[in-house]
N, CA, C and O atoms as a MOPAC input file, in Angstrom:
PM7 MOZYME 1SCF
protein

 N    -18.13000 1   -57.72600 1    21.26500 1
 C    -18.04000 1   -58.93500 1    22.05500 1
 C    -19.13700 1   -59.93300 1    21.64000 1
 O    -18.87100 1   -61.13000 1    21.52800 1
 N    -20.10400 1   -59.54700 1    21.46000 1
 C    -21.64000 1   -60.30200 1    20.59000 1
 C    -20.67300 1   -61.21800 1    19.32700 1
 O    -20.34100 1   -62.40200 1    19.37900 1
 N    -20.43700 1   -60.39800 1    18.43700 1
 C    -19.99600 1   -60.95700 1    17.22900 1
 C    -18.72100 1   -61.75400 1    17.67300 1
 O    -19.06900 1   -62.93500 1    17.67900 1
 N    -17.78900 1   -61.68800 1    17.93800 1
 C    -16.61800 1   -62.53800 1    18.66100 1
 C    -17.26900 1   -63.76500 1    19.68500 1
 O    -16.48700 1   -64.71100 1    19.78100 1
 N    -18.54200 1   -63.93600 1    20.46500 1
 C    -18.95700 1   -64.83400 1    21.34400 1
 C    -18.16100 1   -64.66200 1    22.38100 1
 O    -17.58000 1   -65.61800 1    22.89600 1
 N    -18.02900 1   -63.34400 1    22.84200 1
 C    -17.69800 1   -63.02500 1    24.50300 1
 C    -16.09700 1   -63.45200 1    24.16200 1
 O    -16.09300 1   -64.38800 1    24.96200 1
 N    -14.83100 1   -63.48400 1    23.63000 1
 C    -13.70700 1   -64.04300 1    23.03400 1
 C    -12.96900 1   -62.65800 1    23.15600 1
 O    -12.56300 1   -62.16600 1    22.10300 1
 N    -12.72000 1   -61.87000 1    24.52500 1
 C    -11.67400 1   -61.04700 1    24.04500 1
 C    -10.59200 1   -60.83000 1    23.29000 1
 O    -10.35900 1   -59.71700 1    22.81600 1
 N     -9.71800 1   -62.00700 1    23.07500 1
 C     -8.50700 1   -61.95300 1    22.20800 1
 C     -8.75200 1   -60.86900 1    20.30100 1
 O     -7.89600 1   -60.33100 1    19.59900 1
 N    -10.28100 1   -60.98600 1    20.11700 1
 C    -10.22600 1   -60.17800 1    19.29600 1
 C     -9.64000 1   -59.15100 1    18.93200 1
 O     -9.23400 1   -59.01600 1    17.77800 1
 N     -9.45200 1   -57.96400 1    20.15700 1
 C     -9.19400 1   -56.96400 1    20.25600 1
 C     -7.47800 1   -57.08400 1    19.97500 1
 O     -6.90500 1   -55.99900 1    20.07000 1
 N     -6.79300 1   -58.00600 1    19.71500 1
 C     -5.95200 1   -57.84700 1    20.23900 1
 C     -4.83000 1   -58.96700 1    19.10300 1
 O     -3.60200 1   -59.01100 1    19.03000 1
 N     -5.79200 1   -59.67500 1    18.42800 1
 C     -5.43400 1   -60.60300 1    16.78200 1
 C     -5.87400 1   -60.02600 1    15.74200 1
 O     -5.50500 1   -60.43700 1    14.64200 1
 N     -7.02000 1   -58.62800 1    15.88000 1
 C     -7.29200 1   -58.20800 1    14.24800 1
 C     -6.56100 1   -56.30500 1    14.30200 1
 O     -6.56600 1   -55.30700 1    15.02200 1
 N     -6.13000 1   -56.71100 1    13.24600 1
 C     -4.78300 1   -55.38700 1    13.18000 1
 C     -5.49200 1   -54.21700 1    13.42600 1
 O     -4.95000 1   -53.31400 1    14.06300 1
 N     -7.01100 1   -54.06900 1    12.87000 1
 C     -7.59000 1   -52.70700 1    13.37900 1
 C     -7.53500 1   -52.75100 1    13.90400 1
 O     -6.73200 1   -51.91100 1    14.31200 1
 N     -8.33000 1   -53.98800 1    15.45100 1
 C     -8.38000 1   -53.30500 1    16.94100 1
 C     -7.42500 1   -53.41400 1    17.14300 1
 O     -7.19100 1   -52.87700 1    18.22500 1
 N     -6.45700 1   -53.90100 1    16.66100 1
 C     -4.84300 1   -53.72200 1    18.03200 1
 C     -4.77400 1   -52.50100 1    17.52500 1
 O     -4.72500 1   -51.61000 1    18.37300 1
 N     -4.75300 1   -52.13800 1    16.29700 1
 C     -4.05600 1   -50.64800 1    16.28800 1
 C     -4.92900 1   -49.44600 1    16.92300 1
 O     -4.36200 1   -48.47200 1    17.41900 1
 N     -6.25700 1   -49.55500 1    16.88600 1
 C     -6.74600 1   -48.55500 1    17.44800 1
 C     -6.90900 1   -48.58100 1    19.31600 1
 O     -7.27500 1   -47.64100 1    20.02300 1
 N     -6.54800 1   -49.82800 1    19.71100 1
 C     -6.61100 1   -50.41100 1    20.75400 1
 C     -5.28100 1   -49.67400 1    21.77300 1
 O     -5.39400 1   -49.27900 1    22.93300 1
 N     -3.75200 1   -49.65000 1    20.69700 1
 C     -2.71100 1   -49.05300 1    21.08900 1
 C     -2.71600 1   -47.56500 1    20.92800 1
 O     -2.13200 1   -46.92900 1    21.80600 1
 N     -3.26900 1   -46.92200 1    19.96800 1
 C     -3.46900 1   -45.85200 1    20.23100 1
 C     -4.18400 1   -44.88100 1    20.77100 1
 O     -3.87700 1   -43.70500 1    20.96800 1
 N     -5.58200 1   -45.70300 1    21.09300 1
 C     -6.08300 1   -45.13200 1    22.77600 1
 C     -5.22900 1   -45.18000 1    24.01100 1
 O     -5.30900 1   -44.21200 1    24.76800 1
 N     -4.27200 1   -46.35500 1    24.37900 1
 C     -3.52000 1   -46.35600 1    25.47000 1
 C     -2.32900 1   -45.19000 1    25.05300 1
 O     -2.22800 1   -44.32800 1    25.92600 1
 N     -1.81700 1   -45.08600 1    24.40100 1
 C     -0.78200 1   -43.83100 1    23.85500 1
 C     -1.46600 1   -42.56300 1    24.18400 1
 O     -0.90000 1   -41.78400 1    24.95200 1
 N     -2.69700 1   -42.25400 1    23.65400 1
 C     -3.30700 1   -41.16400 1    24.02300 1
 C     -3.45800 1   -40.85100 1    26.07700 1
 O     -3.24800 1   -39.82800 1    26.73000 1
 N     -3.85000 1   -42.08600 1    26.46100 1
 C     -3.97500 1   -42.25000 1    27.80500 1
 C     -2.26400 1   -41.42200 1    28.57700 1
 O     -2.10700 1   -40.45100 1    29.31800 1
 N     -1.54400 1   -42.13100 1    28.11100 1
 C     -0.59400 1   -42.18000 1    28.23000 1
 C      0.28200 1   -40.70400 1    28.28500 1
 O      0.97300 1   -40.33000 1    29.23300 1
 N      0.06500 1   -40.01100 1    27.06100 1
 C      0.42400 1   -38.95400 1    26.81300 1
 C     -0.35200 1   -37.55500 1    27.49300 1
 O      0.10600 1   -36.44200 1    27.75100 1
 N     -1.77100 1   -38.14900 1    27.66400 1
 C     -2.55000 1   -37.18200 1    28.95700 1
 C     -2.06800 1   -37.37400 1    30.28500 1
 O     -2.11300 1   -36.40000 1    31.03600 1
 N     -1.48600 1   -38.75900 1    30.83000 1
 C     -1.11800 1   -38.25300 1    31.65800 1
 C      0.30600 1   -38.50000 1    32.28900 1
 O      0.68900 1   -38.85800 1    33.40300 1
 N      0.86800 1   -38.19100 1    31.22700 1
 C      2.33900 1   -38.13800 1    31.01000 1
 C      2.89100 1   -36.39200 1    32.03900 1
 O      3.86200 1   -36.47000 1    32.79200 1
 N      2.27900 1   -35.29100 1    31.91800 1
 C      2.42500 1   -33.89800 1    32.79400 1
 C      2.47700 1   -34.12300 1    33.94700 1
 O      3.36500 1   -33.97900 1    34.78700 1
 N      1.31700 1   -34.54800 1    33.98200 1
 C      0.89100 1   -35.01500 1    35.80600 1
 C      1.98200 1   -36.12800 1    36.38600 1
 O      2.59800 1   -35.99100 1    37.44300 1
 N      2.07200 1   -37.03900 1    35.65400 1
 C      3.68900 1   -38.01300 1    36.66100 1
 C      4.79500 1   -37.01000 1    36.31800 1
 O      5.34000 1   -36.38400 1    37.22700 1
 N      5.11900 1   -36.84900 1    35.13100 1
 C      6.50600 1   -35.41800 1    35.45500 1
 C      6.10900 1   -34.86900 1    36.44100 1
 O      6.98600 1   -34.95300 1    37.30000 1
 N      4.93900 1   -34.15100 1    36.92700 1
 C      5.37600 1   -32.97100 1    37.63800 1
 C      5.16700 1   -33.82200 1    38.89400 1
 O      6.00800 1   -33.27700 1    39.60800 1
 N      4.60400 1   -34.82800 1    39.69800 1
 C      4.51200 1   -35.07500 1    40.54800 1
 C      6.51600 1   -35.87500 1    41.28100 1
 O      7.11900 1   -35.96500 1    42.35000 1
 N      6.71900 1   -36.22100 1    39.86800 1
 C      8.31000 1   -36.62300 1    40.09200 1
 C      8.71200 1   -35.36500 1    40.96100 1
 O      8.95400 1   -35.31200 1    42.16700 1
 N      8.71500 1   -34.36400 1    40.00200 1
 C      9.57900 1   -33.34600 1    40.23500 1
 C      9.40400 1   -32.94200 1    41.63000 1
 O     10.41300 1   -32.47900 1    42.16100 1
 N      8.50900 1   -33.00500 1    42.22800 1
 C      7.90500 1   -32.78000 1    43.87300 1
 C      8.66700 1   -33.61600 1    44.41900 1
 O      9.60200 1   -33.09900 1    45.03000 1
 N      8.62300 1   -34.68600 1    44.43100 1
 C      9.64700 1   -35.95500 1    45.25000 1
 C     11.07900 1   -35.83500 1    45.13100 1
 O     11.90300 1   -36.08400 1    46.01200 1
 N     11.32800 1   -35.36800 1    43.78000 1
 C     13.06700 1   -35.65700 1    43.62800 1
 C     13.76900 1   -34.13400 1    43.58000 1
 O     14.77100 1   -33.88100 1    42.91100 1
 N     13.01600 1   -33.12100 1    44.45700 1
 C     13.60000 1   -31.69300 1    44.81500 1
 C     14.58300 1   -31.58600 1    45.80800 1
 O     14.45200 1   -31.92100 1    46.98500 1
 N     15.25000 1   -31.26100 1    45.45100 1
 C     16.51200 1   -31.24000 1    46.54800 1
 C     16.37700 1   -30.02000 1    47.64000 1
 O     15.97800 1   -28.90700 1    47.29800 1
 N     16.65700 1   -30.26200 1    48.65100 1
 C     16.76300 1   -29.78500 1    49.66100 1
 C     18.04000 1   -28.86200 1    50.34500 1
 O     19.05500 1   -29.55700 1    50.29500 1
 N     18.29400 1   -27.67200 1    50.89800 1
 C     19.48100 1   -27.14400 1    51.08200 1
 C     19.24000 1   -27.36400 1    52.25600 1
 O     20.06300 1   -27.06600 1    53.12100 1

């Protein structure tokens, strides 16, 4: 942010940080990808 002058859009116009930028959120994503399945599966259990 120093070198940019406080200018977030960096992260997000130079192809490294977008790419490493998207593949932290993918990682995010995929950790907690178990935990919403299984919490679905609690809500959408059918009942006899």
């Amino acid at each position: 942010m120093i070198i940019s002058h406080g200018d977030p859009t960096t992260f997000v116009t130079r192809p490294l940080s977008a790419a490493l930028l998207a593949l932290g959120l993918m990682c995010i994503l995929v950790a907690a990808l178990p935990h919403i399945r299984r919490k679905r599966n609690e809500v959408f259990v059918e009942e006899d």
